[in-house]
N, C-alpha and C positions, 0 to 999 in steps of 0.2 A: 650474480652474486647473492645478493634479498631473495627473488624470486625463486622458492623452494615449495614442494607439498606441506600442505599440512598436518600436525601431530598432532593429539588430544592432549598432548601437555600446553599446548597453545592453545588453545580450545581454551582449556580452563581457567589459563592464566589469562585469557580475553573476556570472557565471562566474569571471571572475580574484578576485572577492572571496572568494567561496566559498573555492576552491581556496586562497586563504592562511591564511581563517580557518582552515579545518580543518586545517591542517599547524603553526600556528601551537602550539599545544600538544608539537610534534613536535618543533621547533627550541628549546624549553627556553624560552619566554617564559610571565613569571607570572601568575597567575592576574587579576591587576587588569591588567596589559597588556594581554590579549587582551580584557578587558570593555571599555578605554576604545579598542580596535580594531574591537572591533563595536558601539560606539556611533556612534565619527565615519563609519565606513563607512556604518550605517543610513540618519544622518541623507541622508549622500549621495546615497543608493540612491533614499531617498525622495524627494528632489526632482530626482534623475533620471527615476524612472516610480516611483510607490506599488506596483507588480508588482511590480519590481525586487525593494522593499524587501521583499515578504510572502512572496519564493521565497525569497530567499535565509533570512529567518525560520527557514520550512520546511524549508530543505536543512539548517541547522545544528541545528533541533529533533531529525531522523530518525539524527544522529551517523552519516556516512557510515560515518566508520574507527574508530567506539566509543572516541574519545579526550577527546570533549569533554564531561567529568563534573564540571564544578564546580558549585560549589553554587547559585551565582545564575543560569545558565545557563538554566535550564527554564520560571524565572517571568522570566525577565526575557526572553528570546525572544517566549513567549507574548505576554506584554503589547506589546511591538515589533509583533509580527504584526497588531496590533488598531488601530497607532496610523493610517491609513486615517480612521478611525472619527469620528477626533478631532479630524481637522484638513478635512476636507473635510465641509464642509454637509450636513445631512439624510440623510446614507449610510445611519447605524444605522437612521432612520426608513424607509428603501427595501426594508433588508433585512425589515422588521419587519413588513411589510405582507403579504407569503407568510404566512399562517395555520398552515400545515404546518410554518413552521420555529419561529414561537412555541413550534408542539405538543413539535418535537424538542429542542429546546434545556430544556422545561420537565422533559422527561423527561431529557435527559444529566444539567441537575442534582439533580435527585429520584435519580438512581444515583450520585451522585459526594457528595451528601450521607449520602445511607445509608452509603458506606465513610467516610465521616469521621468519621462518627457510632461505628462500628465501630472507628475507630483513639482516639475519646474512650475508647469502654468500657475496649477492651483493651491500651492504650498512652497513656502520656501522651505526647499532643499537644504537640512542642516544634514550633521554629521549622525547627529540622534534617527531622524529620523530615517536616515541611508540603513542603520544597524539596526534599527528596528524591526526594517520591511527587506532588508537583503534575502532573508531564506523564500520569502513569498515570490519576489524576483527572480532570484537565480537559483534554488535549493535545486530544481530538475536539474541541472546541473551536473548534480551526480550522478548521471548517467553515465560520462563521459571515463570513471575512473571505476565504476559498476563494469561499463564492458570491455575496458580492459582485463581488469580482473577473470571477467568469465570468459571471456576467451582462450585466456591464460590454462585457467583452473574452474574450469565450474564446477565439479564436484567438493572439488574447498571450500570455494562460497558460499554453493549450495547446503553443505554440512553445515558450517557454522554458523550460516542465516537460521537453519533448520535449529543448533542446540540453544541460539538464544532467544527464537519463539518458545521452543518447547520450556526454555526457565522463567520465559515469562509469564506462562499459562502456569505455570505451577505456583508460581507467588500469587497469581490471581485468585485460583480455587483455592490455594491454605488460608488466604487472607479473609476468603469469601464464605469458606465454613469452619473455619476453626475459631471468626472474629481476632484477628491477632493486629489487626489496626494499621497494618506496614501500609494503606492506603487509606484512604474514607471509601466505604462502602455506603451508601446511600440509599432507603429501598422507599417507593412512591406507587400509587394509584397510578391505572392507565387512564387515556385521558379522554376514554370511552367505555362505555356503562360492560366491567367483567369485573372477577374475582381477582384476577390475576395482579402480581403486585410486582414491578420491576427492580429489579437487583442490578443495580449501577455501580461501578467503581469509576471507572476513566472510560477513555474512548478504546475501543478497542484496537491498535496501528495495523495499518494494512497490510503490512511484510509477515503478518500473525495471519490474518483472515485469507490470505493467498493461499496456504497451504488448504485449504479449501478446495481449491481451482485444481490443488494437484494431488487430490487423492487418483482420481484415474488414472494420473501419468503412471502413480506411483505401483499400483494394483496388479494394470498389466505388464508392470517390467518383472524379469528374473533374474532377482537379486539375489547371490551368495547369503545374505543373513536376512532371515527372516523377518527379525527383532526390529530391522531398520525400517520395513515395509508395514511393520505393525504402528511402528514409533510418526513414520510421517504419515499417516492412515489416521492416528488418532489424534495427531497434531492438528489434522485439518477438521476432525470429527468437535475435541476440544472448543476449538476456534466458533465452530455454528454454534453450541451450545450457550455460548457466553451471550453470543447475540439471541439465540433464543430465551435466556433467565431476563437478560434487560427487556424483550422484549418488543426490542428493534422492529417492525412488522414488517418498513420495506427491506429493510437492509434484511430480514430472514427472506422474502420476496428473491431482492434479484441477486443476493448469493446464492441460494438453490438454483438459480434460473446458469448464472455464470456457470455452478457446477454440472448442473446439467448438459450446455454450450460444451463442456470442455470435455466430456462423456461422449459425446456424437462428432469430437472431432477427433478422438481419439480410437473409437470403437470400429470403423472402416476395415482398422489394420487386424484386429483381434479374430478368434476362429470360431465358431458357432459354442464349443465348449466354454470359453471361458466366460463367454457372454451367458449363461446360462449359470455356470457357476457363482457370478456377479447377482442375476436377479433375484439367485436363492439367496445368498447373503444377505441383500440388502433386504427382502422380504423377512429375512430371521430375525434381523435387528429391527427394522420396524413392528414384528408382533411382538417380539421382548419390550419395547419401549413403552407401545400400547397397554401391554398386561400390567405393568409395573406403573407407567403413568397416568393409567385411563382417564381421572380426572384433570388433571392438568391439558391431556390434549383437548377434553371436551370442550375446555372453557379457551383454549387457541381456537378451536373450530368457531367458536361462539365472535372470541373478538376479530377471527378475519372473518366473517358472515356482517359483524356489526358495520364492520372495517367500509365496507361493499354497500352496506342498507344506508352509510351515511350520505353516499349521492344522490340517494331516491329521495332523502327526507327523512327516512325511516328512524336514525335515532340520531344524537348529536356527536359530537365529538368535538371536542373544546379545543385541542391542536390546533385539527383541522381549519375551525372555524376562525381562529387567532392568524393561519398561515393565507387562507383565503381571502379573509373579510379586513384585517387588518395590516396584514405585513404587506401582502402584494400591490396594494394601490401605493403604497411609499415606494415601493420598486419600482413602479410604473413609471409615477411623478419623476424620480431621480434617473431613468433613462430617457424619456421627453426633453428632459434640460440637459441631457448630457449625453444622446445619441452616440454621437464620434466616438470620444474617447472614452466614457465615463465619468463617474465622480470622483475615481481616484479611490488607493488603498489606505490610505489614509481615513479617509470621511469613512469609509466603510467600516473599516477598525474603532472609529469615531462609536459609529453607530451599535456596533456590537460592545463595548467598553460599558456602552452606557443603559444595557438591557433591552436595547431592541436589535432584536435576534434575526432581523429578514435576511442578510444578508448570507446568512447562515443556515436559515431554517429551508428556504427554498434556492437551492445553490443554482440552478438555473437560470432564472431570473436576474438574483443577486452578481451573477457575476461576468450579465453583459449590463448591469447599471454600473459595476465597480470599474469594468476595464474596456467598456462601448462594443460597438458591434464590428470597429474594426479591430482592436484585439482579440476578439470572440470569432472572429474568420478565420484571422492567422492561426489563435489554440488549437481548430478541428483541420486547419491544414496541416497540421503538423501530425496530427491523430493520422488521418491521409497519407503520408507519405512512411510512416510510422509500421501500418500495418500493410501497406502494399509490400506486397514481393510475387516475385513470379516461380519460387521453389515448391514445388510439388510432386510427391511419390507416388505412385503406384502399388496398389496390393503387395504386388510381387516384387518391387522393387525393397522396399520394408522387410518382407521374408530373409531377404540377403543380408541385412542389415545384423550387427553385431550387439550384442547388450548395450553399448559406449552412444555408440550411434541412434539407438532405438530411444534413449536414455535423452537424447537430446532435441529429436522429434518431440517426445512427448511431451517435455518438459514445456517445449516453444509451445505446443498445440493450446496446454494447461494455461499458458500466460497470454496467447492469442485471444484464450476467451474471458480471460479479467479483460483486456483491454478494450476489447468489444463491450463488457459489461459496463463497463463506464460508461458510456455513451449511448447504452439501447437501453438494458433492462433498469437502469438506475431513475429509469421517469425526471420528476423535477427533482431529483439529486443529481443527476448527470450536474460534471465542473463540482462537485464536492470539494476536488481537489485545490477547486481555487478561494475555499473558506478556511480553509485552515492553514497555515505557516509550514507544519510538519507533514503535510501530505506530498507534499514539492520533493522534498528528499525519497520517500516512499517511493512516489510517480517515480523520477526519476531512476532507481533502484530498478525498478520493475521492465521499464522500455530500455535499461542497458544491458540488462541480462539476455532479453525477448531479442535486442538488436546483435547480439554476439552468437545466440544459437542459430538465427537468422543466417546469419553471416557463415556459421559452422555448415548450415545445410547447402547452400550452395556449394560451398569447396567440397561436400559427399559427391554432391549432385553432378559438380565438372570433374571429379576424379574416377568414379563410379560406373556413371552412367550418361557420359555421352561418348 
């Protein structure tokens, strides 16, 4: 009965919600306002499209503009994202039927109980601080109503994931050069000896920087409208760029590196023409970029060359120097005394609260001192069982394959090598996810979708071709 395609008059009315929720803190409305705001909207959202209702969720879980921190916020979105579950027949039973996702979801709780367990030892357990730390715990979570959804519908989700990055980049760049304030934009010194000077607004959310991952998918499929392969092409072009004005050096690092990853796992299937058509493009644009920004690249060239001269000695870098010489012996100490389990997300929050940034700054480290090195087992077990599968096509098997089909190879291939990125090319960023509150819902968004097209290739794989 809910469960319908999606219209771009939903589209829009899920986007216009968005955009007041999240402003809505901004215009001085109180805290029970904005709850009985994104209640009556839910309800609506939801008996316009159940999507509707579970992105907008999502968008308000990731705090576009870091304004929405109340206390009932976290668990009460959560439980919103899930209500699908509750009102539509047999769903939960649909989902529960994938093997692979009983495994993960057995394993998310066995990690999310071990830190609760940790905050009994070393913290009393109030109610404050349950709603505090819930999206840190359980935010992956939404995976569970992520891959229903794409199972369902992925080209719905997909769209409307796709129009509300692309509204978000666009508030970013009018705010970014027209100065119109809708955020603080903030511009600073790098913090090694270049010209360059970084243009910061917020963090950039990873459901933005993914379309990154899928310009290949998007490139080599053949899509009826052009406009849309232009539209998700520049969405993910947008995305780099933002991280290149801040300036991000690894995060431009092992995003190129991820996009790369997800080019070579996608190219196998492609025909010597298009591959050729591909490297003229990208050579076109990169001489245009050149000509246009020759100095801006020279002085990139200069800060990743300084970037590299800082291990030999060669020049300084004040970051670096503050991540190596003083964050990480405080990580060290605080995993020494607290091997097992950690020190807990609490102390950790403690520590960043109060401007020291380790547990943040070097997420690797930081977050087998927060959650021990058996929580730290179980996390990469679950990365493990996450990306194992045993579905694999052949050249010619792919050939056969129908735009629908090809459409959801790729897409998996695109998200195979974000999730690989995490854990290879992101160096001491790898576990990023586990410093920030809102990258839990991201995370999860991302291995629910990855676990449903999964899921999608197999039943190709047993219908097809055995």
């Amino acid at each position: 009965m809910f469960l319908k395609k999606l219209t771009n008059s939903q589209s829009v009315i899920t986007i216009f919600s968005i955009a007041l929720n999240c402003y809505l803190p901004f215009l001085g409305f109180s805290s029970n306002s904005v709850l009985v705001f994104f209640l009556v909207t839910q309800i609506i959202l939801f008996f316009l499209n159940p999507i509707c209702s579970f992105v907008y969720c999502f968008i308000l879980s990731v705090n576009l503009f870091d304004n929405y921190s109340y206390l009932w916020s976290d668990i009460v979105i959560l439980l919103f994202s899930f209500s699908v579950f509750f009102i539509v027949p047999n769903s939960f039973d649909q989902v529960f039927r994938n093997k692979k996702i009983k495994l993960i979801i057995i394993l998310s709780l066995v990690f999310s109980f071990i830190a609760l367990i940790n905050l009994l030892i070393k913290n009393s357990l109030s109610v404050n601080i349950f709603l505090e730390n819930c999206k840190m715990l359980f935010g992956f979570l939404f995976f569970l109503p992520a891959y229903f959804f794409s199972t369902k519908y992925t080209k719905d989700l997909f769209k409307l994931i796709a129009i509300t990055a692309f509204c978000f980049l666009i508030v970013y760049y009018l705010n970014l050069f027209f100065k119109l304030n809708i955020f603080l934009v903030r511009e600073s010194e790098t913090t090694i000896d270049s010209k360059l000077n970084r243009l910061m607004g917020y963090d950039l959310r990873q459901f933005v920087i993914l379309f990154i991952y899928i310009i290949p998918a998007v490139y080599f499929l053949k899509v009826n409208s052009i406009l849309f392969k232009l539209a998700i092409i520049g969405l993910g072009l947008a995305a780099f760029f933002v991280l290149v004005f801040a300036v991000y050096r690894l995060a431009i690092f092992y995003n190129f590196c991820g996009l790369v990853l997800s080019f070579c796992l996608i190219i196998r299937y492609q025909n010597r023409r298009k591959i050729l058509n591909l490297i003229f493009l990208i050579l076109s644009i990169v001489l245009f970029i050149i000509l246009i920004f020759d100095q801006y690249i020279i002085e990139f060239q200069n800060l990743f060359l300084n970037s590299l001269n800082y291990f030999s000695g060669k020049v300084e870098d004040s970051s670096a120097d503050t991540r190596f010489l003083e964050q990480m012996p405080l990580l060290l100490k605080e995993i020494n005394e607290n091997i097992i389990l950690g020190c807990g997300v609490v102390k950790s929050n403690n520590f960043t609260k109060s401007d020291i940034f380790a547990f943040v700054d070097i997420p690797l480290v930081g977050s087998i001192a927060t959650y021990g090195i058996l929580g730290i087992l179980i996390y990469f077990l679950r990365f493990f069982f996450i990306l194992k599968t045993n579905v694999h096509f052949s050249v010619s098997n792919v050939k056969s394959f129908n735009e629908t089909n090809r459409f959801i190879l790729y897409l998996h291939n695109s998200l195979k090598a974000y999730l690989i990125t995490m854990i290879t090319f992101r160096l001491f960023y790898i576990n990023w996810e586990l410093s920030f509150d809102w990258l839990q819902p991201e995370y999860g968004l991302i291995v629910g979708v990855f676990l449903s097209l999964q899921f999608k290739l197999e039943n190709i794989k047993k219908c097809y071709f055995t």
